[in-house]
C-alpha positions in Angstrom: 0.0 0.0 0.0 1.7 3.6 -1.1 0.2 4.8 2.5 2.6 2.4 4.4 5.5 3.1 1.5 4.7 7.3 2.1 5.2 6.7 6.0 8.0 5.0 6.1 10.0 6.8 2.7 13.2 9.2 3.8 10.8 12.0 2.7 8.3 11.8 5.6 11.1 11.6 8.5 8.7 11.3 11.5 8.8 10.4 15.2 5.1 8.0 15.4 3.7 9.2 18.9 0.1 8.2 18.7 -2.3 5.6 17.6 -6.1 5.5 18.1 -9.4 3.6 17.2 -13.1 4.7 17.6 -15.4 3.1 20.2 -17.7 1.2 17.9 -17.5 -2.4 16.1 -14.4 -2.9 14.8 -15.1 -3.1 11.2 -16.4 0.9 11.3 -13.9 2.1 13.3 -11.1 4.7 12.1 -7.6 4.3 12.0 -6.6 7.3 13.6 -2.1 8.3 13.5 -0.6 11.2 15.0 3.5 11.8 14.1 5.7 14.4 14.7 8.0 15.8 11.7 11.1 18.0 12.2 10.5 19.1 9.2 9.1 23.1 8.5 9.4 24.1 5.3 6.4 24.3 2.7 7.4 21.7 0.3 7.9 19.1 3.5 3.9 20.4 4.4 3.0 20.0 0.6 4.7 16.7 0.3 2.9 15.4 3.6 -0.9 16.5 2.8 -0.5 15.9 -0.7 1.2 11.9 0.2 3.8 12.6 -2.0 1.3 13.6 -4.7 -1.2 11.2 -4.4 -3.4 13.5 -3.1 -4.8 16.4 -5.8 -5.2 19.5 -3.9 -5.5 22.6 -5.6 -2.6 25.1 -6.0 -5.4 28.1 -4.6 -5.6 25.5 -1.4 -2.1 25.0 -1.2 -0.8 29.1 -1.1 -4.0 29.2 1.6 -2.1 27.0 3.9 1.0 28.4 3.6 -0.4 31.8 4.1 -2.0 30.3 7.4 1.3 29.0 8.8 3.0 32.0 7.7 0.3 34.3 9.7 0.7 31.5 12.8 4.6 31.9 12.8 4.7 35.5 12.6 7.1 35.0 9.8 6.9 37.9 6.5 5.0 36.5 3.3 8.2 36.6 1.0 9.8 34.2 3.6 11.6 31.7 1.4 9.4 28.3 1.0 12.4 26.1 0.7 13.5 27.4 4.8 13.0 25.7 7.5 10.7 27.7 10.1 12.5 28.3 13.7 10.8 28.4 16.6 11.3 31.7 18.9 12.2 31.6 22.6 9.4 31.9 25.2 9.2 35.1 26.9 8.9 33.9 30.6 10.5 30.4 30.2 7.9 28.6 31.3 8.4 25.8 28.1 11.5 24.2 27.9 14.2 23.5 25.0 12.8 20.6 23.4 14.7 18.6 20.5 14.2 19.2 16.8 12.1 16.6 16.3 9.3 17.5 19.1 9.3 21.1 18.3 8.6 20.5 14.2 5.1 20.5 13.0 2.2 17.5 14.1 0.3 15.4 11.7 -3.3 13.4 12.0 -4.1 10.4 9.5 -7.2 10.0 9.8 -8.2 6.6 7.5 -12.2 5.8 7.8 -13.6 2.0 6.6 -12.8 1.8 2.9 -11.3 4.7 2.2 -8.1 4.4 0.2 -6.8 7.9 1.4 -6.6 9.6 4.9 -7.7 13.3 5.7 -4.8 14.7 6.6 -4.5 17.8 9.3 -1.7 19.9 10.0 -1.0 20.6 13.4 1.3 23.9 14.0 2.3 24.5 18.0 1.6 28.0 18.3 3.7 27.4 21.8 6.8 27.2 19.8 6.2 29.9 17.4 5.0 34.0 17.8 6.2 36.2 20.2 3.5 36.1 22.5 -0.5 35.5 22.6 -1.6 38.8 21.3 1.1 38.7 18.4 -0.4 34.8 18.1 -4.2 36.1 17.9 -3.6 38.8 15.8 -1.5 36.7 13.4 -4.9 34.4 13.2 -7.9 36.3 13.7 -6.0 38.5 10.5 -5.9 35.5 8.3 -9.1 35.0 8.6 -10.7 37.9 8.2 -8.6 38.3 4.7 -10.1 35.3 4.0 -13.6 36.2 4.5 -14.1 34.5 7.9 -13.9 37.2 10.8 -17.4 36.7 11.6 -16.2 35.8 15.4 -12.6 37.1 15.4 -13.3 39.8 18.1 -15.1 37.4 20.6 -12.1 35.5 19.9 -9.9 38.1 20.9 -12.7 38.7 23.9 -11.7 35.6 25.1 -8.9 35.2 25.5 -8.9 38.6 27.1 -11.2 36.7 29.8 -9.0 33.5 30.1 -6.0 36.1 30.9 -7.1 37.2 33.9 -3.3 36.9 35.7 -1.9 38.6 33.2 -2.0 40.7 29.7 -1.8 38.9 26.4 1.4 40.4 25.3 3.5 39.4 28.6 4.1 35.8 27.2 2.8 32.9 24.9 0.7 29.9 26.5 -2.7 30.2 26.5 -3.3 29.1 22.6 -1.4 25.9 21.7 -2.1 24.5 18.6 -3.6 25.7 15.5 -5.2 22.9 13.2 -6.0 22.8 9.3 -7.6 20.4 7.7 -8.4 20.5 4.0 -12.0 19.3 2.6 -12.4 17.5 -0.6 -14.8 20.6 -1.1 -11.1 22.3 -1.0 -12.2 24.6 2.0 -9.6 24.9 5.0 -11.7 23.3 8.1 -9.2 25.9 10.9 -9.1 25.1 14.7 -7.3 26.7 17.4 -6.8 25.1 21.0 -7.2 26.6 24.0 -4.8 25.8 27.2 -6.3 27.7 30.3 -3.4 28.0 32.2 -4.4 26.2 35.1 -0.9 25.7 36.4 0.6 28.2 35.1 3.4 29.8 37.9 2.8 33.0 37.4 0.1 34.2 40.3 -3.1 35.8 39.4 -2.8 40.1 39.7 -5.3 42.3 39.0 -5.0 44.2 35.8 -5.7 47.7 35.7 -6.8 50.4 33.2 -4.7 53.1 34.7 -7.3 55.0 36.8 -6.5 55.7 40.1 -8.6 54.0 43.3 
């Protein structure tokens, strides 16, 4: 199967972390694959979502995506495709140095009963990239309202606004960890972010001010 020969070819160098199954009879369960890629650059991301070209997505689709992880990263537009992307230090430590192969981009397989091909989502850790959460939001909440889809941007940013209660946005990254893309067979990017509240986060909780006076 050119599924199994993709996986394990020199051009999809992963670390396999995760393996799942649905709760139902086996023969409708999915066969669901998460790996971790070192690998940043766009035509390793083409290469992985396309299998190698097996997969016909649309060039319109393609430049979308790379657009995305472009606004994720923080990166410019005109930032060379061929270049690996390198994460940026966290502002108040509280993630540690982890090894090229952890700190790349994620991947999800997702092969359903009789289907030949998997859908195939691109996980980008938002922890490892962006100078902060504000610089994150922005860089998201932009993309997709150049792309028509702002419609909840603001109670987005509201949000996270609310979850920060111990601290402002800009002080540090943490609170958004992943952003997810999956692209349809309608060729439409299916975007999710994932929220991490902080629970244990070391920094205390302080009361943010407007600047008035009490």
């Amino acid at each position: 199967m050119f599924l199994e020969e993709f996986l394990l070819s020199e051009s999809f160098s992963s670390l396999y972390s995760m393996a799942a199954v649905d709760d139902v009879a086996p023969a409708e369960s999915r066969l669901k694959f998460y790996f971790q890629t070192p690998y940043t650059s766009f035509p390793s991301v083409r290469e992985t979502v396309t299998l190698g070209g097996h997969v016909e997505i649309p060039e319109e689709q393609l430049q979308s995506l790379r657009s995305l992880i472009i606004a994720v990263v923080g990166d410019d537009k005109d930032y060379p495709e061929d270049v690996e992307m390198h994460p940026v230090a966290q502002k108040g430590g509280d993630f540690i140095d982890l090894p090229a192969p952890v700190s790349g981009f994620g991947y999800y397989f997702d092969i359903a009963p009789g289907s030949e091909l998997p859908a195939i989502k691109l996980y980008l850790p938002m922890h490892h990239y962006g100078q902060d959460d504000l610089s994150l939001a922005k860089g998201i909440t932009g993309w997709m309202k150049a792309h028509g889809r702002g419609q909840y941007c603001d109670r987005y940013m509201s949000m996270l606004e609310n979850m920060a209660y111990h601290r402002h946005l800009e002080d540090k990254k943490g609170l958004q960890s992943y952003v997810s893309c999956l692209i349809k067979k309608s060729g439409e990017l299916d975007i999710t972010t994932y929220i991490d509240p902080e629970a244990l986060d070391r920094v205390k909780p302080k009361a943010k001010t407007n600047g008035a006076s009490h």
